[in-house]
C-alpha positions in Angstrom: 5.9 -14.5 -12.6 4.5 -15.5 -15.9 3.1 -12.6 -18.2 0.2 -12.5 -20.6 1.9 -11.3 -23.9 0.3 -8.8 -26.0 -1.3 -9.4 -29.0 0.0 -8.9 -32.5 -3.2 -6.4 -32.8 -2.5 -4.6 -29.4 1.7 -4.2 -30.3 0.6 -2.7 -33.8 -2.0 -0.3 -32.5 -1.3 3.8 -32.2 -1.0 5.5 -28.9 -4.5 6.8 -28.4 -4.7 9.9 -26.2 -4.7 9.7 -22.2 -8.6 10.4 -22.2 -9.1 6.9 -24.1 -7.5 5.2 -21.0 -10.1 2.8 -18.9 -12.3 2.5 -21.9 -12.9 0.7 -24.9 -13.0 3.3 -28.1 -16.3 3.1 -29.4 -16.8 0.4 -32.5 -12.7 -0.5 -31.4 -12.1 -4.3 -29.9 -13.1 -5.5 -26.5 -9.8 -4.9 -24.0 -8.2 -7.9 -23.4 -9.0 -8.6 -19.0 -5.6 -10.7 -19.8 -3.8 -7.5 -20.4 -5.1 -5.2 -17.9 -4.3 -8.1 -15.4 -0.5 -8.6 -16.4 0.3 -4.8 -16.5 -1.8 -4.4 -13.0 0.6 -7.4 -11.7 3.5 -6.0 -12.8 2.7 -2.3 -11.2 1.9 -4.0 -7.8 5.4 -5.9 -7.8 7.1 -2.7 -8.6 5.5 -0.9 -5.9 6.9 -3.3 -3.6 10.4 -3.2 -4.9 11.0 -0.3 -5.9 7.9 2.3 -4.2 5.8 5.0 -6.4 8.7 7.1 -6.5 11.1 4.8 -8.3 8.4 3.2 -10.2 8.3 4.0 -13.9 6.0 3.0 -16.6 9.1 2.1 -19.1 9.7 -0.6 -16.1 5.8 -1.6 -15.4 5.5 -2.3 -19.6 8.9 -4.1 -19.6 7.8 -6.3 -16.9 4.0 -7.1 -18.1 5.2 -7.8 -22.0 3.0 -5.2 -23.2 4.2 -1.2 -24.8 3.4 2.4 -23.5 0.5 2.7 -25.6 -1.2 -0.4 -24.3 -0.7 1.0 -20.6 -1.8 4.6 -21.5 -5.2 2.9 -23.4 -6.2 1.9 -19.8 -4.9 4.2 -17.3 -3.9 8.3 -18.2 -1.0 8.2 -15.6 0.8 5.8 -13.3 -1.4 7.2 -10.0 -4.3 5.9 -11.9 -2.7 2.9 -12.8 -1.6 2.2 -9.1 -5.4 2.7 -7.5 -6.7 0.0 -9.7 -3.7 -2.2 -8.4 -4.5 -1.6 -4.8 -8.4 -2.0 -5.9 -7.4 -5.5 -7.9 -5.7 -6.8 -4.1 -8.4 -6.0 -2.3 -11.2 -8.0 -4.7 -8.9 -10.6 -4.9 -8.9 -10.9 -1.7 -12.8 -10.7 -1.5 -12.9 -14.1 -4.1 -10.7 -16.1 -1.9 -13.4 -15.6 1.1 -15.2 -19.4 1.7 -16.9 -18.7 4.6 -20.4 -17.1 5.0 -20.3 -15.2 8.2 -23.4 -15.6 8.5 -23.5 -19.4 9.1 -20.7 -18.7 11.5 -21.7 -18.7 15.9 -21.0 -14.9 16.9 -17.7 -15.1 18.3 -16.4 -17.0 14.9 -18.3 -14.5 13.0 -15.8 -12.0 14.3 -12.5 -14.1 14.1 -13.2 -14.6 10.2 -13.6 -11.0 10.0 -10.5 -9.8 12.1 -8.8 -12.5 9.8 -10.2 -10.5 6.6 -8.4 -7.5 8.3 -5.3 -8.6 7.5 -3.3 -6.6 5.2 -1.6 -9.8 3.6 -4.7 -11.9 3.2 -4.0 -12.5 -0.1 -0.9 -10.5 -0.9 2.3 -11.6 1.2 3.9 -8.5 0.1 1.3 -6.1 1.4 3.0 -4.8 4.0 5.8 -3.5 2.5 3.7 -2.4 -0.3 2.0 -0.2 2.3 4.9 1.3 4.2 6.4 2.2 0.6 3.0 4.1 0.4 3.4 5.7 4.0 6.5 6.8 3.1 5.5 8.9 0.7 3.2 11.0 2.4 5.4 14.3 2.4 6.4 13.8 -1.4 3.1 12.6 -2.9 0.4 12.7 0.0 -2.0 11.7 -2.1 -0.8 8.5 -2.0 -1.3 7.6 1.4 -5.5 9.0 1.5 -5.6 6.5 -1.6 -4.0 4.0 0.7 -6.7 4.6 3.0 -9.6 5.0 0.9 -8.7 2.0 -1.1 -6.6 -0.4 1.3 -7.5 0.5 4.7 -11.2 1.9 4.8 -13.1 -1.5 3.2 -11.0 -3.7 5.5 -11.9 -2.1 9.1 -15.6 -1.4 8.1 -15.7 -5.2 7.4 -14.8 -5.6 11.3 -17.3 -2.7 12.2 -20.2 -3.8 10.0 -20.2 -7.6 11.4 -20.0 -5.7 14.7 -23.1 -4.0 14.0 -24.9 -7.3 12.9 -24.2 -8.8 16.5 -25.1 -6.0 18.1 -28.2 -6.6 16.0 -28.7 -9.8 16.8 -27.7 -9.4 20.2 -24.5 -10.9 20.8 -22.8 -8.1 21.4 -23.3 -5.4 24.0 -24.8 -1.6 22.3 -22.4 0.5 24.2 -19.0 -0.7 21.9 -16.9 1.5 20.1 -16.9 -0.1 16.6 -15.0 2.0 15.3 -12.3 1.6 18.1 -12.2 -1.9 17.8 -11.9 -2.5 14.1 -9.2 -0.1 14.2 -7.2 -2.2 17.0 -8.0 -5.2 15.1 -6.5 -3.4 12.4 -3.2 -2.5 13.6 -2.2 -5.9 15.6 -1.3 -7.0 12.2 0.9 -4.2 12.0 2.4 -4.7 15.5 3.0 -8.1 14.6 4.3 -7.3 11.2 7.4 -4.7 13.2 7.8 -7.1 16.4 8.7 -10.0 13.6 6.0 -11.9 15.0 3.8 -14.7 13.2 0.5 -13.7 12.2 -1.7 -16.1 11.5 -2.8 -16.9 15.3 -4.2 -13.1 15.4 -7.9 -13.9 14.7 -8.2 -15.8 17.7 -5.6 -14.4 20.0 -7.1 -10.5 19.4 -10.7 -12.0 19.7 -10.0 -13.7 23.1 -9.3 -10.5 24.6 -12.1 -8.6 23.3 -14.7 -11.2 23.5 -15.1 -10.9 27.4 -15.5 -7.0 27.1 -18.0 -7.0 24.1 -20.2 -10.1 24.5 -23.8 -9.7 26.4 -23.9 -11.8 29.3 -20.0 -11.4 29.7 
């Protein structure tokens, strides 16, 4: 994949110190969002490869084009550095969305948003970007709550919250167990994923099933 490469300026520049990272130094130049992209890029691709543990910045800098103190101007450490990357998939994913759920009949409603579950969405890769993360639960287990509260967490209250608004509207029975539900919807990506089974028929396949269950009037 194509980097952005680093500016004259940006190569030349001293290391700063690890409290500088994230920001812009006051009266300093504007970060460059082409920058922070390519190094963000290249940490997510490393991830997959090679997992946290293997990981190393010397690699991450290599790969985006830019130098050490370019990296440690934005983030103070690589754990930093990797919960913007999971962050950066999950609004990518959010810009790729077309559909308003809201124009959408209730059962649809809840197929777009069991689609929006989907780990890989937007990144093919996110699978295996996630089971590197599991695996380190006993060596760096904060890894795996930044999994969740970064990766996991927005994507299943997506399929609760659009639960809530049919139960709201009426479409849905009161009695459900959101929270039940949006975590099943959840995990039949991963089932899929281990049984080597295509995913993209999911939406409708999981919704099918439940729709009988949770529907008023059903």
């Amino acid at each position: 994949m194509a980097r952005a490469r680093e500016p004259a300026s940006e190569r030349s520049a001293g290391a700063g110190s690890a409290g500088d990272a994230g920001h812009s130094r006051a009266g300093g130049r504007p970060r460059d969002s082409a920058l922070d992209e390519a190094i963000i890029l290249a940490a997510r691709e490393r991830l997959v490869k090679d997992g946290y543990w293997r990981m190393t910045i010397g690699d991450i800098v290599a790969d985006a084009g830019v130098t050490r103190p370019t990296l440690y101007r934005r983030w103070k450490n690589k754990l930093d550095l990797v919960v913007d990357a999971l962050d950066y998939g999950f609004r990518k994913q959010g810009d790729m969305y077309t559909v308003d759920l809201s124009q959408l009949d209730a059962r649809e409603a809840l197929v777009e948003a069991v689609h929006r579950v989907n780990p890989t969405y937007y990144d093919p890769d996110a699978m295996v970007l996630m089971g590197n993360f599991a695996g380190e639960a006993i060596r760096t287990p904060e890894l795996l709550d930044i999994l969740r509260r970064h990766a996991v967490e927005p994507r299943v209250a997506l399929v609760e919250r659009v639960l809530g608004q049919l139960q709201e509207s009426g479409a849905v029975r009161a009695g459900i167990d959101a929270h039940t539900i949006a975590t099943m919807c959840f995990g039949s990506y991963f089932a899929a994923f281990y049984r080597g089974e295509d995913s993209r028929q999911i939406p409708q396949q999981v919704v099918a099933v439940l729709w009988p269950g949770i529907a008023t009037g059903s």
